[in-house]
TORPAVEX-901411 format. One line per 3 residues: number of its first residue (from 0); their letters; for each residue x, y, z of C-alpha. Coordinates in nm, 2 decimals. Layout:
NUM) A) X,Y,Z  ...
END
This chain:
0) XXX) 5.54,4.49,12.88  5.60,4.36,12.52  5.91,4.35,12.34
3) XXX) 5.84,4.68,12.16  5.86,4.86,12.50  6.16,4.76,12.61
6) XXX) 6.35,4.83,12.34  6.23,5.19,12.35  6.32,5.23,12.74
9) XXX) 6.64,5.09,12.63  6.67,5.31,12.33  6.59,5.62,12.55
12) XXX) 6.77,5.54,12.81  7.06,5.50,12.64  6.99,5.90,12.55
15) XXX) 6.88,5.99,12.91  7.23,5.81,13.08  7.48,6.07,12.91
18) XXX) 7.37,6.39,13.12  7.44,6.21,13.45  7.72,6.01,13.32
21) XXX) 7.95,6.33,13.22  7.87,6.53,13.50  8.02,6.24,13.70
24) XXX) 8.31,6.12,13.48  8.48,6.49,13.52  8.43,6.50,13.93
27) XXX) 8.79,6.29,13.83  8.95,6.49,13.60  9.00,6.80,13.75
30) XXX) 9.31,6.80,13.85  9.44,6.63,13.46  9.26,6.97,13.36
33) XXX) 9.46,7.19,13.61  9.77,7.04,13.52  9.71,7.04,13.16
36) XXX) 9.60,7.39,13.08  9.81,7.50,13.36  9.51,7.70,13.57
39) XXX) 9.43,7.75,13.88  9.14,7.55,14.11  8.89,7.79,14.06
42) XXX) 8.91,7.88,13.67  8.93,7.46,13.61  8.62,7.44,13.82
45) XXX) 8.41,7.61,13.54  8.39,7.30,13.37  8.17,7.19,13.62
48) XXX) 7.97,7.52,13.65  7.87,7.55,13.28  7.78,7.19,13.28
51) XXX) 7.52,7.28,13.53  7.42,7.60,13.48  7.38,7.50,13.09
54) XXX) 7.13,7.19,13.25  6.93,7.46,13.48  6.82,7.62,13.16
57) XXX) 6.78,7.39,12.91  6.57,7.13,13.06  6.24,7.36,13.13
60) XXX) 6.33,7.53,12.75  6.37,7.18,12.58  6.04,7.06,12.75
63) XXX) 5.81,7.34,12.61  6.00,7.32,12.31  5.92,6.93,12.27
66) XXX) 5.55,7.00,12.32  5.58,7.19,12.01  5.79,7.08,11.79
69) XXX) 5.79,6.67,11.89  5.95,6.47,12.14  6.11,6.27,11.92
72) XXX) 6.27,6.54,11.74  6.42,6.69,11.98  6.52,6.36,12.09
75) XXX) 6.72,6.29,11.82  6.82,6.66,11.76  6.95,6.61,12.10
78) XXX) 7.16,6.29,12.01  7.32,6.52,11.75  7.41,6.78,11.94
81) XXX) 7.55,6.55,12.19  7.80,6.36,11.94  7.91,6.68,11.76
84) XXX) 8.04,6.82,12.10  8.17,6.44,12.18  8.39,6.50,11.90
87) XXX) 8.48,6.85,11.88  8.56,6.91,12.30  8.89,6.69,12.28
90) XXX) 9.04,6.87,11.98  8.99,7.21,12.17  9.27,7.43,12.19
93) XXX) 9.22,7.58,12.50  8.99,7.61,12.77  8.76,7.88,12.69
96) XXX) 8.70,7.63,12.37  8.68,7.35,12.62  8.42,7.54,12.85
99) XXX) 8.20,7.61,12.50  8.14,7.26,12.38  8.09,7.14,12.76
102) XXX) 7.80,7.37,12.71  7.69,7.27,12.44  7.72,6.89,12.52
105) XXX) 7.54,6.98,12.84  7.24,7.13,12.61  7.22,6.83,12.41
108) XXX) 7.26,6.59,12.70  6.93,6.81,12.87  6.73,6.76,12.58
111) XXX) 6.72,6.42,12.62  6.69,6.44,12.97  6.34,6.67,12.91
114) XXX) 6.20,6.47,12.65  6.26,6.12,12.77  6.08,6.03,13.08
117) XXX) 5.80,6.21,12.86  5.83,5.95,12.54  5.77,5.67,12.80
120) XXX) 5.48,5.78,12.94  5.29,5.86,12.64  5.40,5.56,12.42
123) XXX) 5.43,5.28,12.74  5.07,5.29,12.87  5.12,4.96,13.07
126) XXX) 5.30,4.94,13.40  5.45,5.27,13.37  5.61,5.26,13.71
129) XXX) 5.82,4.98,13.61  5.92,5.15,13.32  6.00,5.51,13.49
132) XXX) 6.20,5.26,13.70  6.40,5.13,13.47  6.49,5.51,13.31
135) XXX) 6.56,5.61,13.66  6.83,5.29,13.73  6.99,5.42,13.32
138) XXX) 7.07,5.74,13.49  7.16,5.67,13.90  7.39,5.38,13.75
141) XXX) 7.55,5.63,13.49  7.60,5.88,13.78  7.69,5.56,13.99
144) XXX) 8.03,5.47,13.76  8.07,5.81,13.64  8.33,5.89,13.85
147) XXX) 8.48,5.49,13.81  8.46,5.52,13.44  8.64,5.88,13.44
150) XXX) 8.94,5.73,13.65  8.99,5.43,13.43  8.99,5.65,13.11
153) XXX) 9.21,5.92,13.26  9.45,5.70,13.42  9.48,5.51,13.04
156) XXX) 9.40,5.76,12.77  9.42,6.10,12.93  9.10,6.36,12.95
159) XXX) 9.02,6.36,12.64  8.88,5.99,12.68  8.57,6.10,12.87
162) XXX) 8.46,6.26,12.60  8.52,6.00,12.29  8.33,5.72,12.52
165) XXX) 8.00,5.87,12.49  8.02,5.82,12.09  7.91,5.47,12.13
168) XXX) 7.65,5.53,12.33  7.51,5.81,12.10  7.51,5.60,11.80
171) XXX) 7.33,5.31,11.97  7.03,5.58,12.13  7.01,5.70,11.76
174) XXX) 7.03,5.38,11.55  6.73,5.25,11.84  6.55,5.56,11.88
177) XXX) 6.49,5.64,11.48  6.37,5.32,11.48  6.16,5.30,11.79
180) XXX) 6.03,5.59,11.94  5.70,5.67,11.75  5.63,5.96,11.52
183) XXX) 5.48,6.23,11.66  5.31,6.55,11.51  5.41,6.93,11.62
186) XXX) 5.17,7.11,11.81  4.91,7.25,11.58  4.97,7.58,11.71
189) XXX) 5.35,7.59,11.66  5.31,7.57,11.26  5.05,7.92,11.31
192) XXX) 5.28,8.10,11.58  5.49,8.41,11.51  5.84,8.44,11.59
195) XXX) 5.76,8.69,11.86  5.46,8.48,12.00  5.73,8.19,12.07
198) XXX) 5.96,8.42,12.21  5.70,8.49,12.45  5.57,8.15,12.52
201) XXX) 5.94,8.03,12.57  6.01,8.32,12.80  6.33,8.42,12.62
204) XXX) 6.39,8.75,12.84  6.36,8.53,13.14  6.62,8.32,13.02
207) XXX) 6.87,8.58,12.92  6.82,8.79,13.27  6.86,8.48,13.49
210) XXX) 7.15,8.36,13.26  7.31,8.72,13.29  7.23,8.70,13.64
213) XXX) 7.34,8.39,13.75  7.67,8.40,13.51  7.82,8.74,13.67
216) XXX) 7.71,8.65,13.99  7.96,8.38,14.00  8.18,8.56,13.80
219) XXX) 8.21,8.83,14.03  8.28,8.56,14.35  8.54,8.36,14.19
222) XXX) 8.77,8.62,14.02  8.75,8.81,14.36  8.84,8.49,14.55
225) XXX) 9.11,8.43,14.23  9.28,8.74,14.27  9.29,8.73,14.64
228) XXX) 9.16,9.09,14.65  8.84,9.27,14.62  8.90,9.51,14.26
231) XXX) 8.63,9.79,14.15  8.57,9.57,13.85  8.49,9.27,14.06
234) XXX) 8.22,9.49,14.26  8.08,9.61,13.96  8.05,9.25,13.77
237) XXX) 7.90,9.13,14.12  7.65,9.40,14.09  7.56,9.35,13.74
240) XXX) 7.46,8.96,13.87  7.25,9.10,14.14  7.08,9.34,13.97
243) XXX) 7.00,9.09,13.69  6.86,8.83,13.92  6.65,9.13,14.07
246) XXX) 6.50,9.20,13.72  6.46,8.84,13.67  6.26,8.79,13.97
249) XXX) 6.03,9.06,13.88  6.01,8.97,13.53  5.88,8.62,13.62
252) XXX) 5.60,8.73,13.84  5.49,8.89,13.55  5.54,8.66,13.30
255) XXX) 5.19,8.44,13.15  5.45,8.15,13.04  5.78,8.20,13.30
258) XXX) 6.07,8.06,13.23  6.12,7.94,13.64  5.72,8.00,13.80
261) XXX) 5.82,8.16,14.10  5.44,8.23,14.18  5.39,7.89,14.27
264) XXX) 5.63,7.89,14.53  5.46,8.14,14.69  5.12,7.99,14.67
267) XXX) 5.25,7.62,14.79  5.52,7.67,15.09  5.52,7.32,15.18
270) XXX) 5.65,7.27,14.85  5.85,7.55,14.84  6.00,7.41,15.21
273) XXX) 6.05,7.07,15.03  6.27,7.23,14.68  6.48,7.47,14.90
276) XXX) 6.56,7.09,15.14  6.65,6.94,14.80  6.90,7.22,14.73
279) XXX) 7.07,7.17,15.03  7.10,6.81,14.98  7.28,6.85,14.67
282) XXX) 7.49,7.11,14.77  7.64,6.90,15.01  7.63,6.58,14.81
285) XXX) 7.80,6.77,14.48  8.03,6.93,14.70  8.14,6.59,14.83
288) XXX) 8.13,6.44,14.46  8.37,6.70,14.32  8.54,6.76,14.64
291) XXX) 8.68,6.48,14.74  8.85,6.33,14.40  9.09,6.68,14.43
294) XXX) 9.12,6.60,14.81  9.25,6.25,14.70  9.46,6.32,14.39
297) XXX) 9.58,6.68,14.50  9.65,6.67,14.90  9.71,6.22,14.92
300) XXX) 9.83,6.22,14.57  9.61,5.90,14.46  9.59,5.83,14.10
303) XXX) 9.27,5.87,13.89  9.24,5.49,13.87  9.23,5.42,14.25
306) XXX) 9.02,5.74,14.32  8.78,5.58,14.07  8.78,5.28,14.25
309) XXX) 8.70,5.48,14.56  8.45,5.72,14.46  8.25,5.37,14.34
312) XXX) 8.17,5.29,14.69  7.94,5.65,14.70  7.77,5.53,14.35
315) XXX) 7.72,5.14,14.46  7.58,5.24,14.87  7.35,5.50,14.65
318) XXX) 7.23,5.23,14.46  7.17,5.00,14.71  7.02,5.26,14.96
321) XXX) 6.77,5.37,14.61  6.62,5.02,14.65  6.53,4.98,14.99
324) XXX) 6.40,5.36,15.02  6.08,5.28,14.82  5.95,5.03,15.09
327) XXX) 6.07,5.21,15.35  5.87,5.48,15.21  5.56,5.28,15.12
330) XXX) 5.52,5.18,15.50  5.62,5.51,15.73  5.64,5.80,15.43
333) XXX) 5.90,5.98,15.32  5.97,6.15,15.71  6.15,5.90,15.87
336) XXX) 6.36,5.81,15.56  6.47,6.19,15.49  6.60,6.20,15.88
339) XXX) 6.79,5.89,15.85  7.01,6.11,15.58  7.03,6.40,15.73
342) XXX) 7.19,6.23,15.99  7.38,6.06,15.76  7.52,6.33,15.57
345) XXX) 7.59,6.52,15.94  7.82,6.17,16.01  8.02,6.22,15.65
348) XXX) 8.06,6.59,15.67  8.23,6.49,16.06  8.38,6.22,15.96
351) XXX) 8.55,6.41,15.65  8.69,6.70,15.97  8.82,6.46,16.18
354) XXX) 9.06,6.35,15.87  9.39,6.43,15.91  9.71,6.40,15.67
357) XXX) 9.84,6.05,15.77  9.50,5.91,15.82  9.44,5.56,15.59
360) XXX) 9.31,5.65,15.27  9.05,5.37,15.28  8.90,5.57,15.56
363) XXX) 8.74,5.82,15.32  8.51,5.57,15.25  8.31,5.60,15.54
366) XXX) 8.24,5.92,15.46  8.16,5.80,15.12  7.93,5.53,15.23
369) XXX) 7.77,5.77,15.41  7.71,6.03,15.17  7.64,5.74,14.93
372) XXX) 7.33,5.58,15.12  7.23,5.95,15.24  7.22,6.01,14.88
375) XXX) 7.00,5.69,14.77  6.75,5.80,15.05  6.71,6.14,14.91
378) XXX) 6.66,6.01,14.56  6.32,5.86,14.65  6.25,6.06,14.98
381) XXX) 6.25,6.38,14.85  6.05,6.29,14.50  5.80,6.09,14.80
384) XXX) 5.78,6.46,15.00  5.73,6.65,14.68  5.44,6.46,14.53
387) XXX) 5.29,6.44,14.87  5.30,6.80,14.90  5.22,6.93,14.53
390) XXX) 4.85,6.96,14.42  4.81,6.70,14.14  4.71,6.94,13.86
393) XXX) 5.05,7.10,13.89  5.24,6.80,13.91  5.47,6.87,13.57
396) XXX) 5.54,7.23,13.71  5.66,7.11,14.02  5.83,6.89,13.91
399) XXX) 6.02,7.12,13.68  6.09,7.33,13.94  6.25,6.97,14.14
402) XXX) 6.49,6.93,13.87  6.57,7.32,13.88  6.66,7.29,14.25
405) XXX) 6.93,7.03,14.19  7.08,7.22,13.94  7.08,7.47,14.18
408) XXX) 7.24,7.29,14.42  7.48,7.15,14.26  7.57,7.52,14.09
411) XXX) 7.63,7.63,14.45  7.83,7.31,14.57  8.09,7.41,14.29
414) XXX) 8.05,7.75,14.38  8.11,7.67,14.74  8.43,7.45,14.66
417) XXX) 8.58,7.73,14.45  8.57,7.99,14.75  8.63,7.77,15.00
420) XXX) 8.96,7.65,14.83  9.05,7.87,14.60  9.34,7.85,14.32
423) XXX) 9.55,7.54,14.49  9.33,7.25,14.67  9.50,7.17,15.00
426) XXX) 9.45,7.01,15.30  9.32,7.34,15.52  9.08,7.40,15.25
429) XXX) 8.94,7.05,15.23  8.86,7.05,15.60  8.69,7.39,15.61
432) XXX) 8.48,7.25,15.36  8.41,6.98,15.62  8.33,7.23,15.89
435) XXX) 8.11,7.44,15.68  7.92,7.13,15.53  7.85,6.95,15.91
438) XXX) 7.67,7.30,15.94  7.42,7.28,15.65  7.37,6.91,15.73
441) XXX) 7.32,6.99,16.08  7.02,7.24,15.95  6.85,6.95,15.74
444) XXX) 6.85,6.75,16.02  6.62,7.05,16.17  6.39,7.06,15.85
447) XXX) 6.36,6.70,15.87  6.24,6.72,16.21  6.06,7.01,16.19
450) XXX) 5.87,6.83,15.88  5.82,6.53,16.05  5.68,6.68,16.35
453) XXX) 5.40,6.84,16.12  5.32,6.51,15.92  5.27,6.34,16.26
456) XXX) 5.01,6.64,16.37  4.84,6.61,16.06  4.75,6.23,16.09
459) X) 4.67,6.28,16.44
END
């Protein structure tokens, strides 16, 4: 590759690190947050839902948006977005102001995130692999340190530091980007389109109903679990959510441009099989990443700094495991790989039960290491197991609907963590957590064999 394409991996990678990087730096900052706007566990842990929940829907919207009004537009548009709420989150007064521009840092982060593997494959046309490489170390290393990064800035300058260090990194995408990412046109179509037609091609109802849906769904959980009782007004918000994602569902199997396909699932199960698997990883691998920083700050009383320094043993083993998974693949397929971490994740999840109060803090990171190369394996294996069982010509669809899962998955892990604990994060809590994700690791060690059990009959 020439000069020329480096810097634009660099300049878009720079873009692409931010989403990955803030939803890692605040897995530390949750209890600063609790303290600070004096909440409870489960209203503090909105900050991570919104950030997710805001990802889920912008990252399909922003891609079918960049095919029509230009990549690098929304690009850049993105950067914008990105530094105003940068700016604007640490001067917030309170936390419903706090929740709004996470949202809206979580939108511009996505549109980077939907636009940028894209940019590289149209404008690098020479050993793209390399290159999608490269983006892909940008964003595990940002998701790596995340939680490193969080602790040092918290432990020195407070919360409101891990949003003022993504300015530098803003300016430097833009400054690069304006410069090197190539002009391109809007879609010929989107100058000639009505306001109605686009509504329709960027399946706004679908959007609002699974938004709506999703939204009072959790709503409707967490106050309950909040309150400590089940009110009228909780079963009717609860309702409201289910019905919506009822409509929803409905509403996309009759949708010509759906917001979430759900007709594919149905016509690929393999695939299907492979998305739900991915959900499951990273509901137990988000549910360790925002778990255990409370664990160790609330219940062990470890400062931000050393839980940093702890939680960078799951970033660095994921790293590590990310670069020996693609061989491993290359020689025995993704099978053999994906059961390796399942049985992984089992080992952290019974590991993190077997804790008790007076156990050595240091021995949280075997369940981190755990998690950590589990999570490195999963990375490539479950990318391997989805192109191997996604027809080619709906590649981009499926792997739209990949990215959706994690969201997914991660939406549930907080979820998950808010029930399970509730308004103070104790000890109890933390190991019921343990008990409950040994289970669902348990199951994906079941998929895994179940799935490798089929692969082997269909070469033989």
């Amino acid at each position: 590759m020439n000069a020329r394409s480096w810097w634009l991996m660099i300049s878009v990678g720079l873009g692409m690190l931010l989403n990955p990087l803030n939803s890692s730096m605040v897995a530390v900052a949750i209890p600063r947050l609790q303290n600070g706007f004096q909440l409870d566990f489960t209203v503090v842990s909105w900050i991570i839902f919104s950030f997710y929940i805001a990802s889920a829907i912008a990252n399909p919207v922003m891609g079918k948006a960049s095919d029509l009004f230009g990549r690098k537009k929304i690009f850049l548009a993105g950067l914008v977005v990105a530094f105003v709420a940068s700016i604007l989150a640490p001067l917030s007064p309170n936390f419903g102001w706090l929740i709004v521009f996470r949202i809206v840092q979580s939108i511009g982060t996505s549109m980077m995130i939907s636009v940028g593997m894209a940019i590289v494959r149209i404008h690098i046309t020479e050993k793209q692999s390399t290159a999608l490489s490269v983006l892909s170390i940008f964003q595990s290393g940002a998701a790596a340190i995340g939680p490193f990064i969080g602790g040092v800035l918290i432990h020195w300058w407070d919360w409101p530091a891990i949003f003022f260090v993504n300015i530098p990194f803003v300016v430097a995408s833009f400054l690069f980007a304006w410069r090197m990412i190539p002009k391109d046109e809007p879609a010929s179509v989107a100058r000639i389109m009505s306001f109605r037609k686009w509504l329709n091609l960027m399946d706004v109802s679908g959007i609002l109903l699974f938004t709506t849906g999703l939204v009072a769904t959790l709503v409707g959980l967490l106050s309950a679990k909040s309150s400590g009782h089940v009110s009228l007004w909780h079963i009717i918000v609860l309702l409201i959510g289910l019905v919506a994602l009822g409509v929803f569902v409905r509403h996309e199997l009759k949708a010509t441009s759906p917001f979430i396909p759900l007709r594919t699932f149905a016509k690929f199960p393999t695939m299907t099989w492979v998305n739900i698997e991915f959900m499951l990883v990273n509901v137990l691998f988000y549910a360790i990443f925002f778990g255990l920083p409370s664990y160790l700050q609330m219940v062990r009383h470890v400062s931000e700094f050393h839980t940093g320094i702890l939680m960078l043993t799951l970033g660095l083993c994921s790293l590590v495991a990310s670069s020996i998974a693609g061989r491993w693949i290359d020689k025995s397929g993704p099978g053999p790989v994906l059961l390796v971490s399942a049985i992984l994740m089992t080992f952290g999840s019974v590991w993190i039960v077997t804790l008790n109060q007076t156990s050595p803090v240091i021995s949280v990171c075997m369940a981190l290491a755990a998690f950590g190369i589990s999570n490195g394996l999963n990375s490539v294996g479950m990318q391997a197991a989805l192109f191997k069982s996604s027809p080619k010509e709906i590649i981009g669809v499926a792997s739209g609907l990949f990215s959706t899962s994690r969201n997914l998955g991660a939406i549930l892990s907080s979820l998950l963590i808010g029930i399970v604990i509730g308004d103070k994060f104790s000890f109890g809590g933390f190991r019921l957590l343990g008990i409950i994700l040994t289970v669902i690791a348990l199951s994906l060690v079941f998929m895994s064999r179940r799935r490798r059990e089929s692969e082997q009959l269909q070469e033989s």
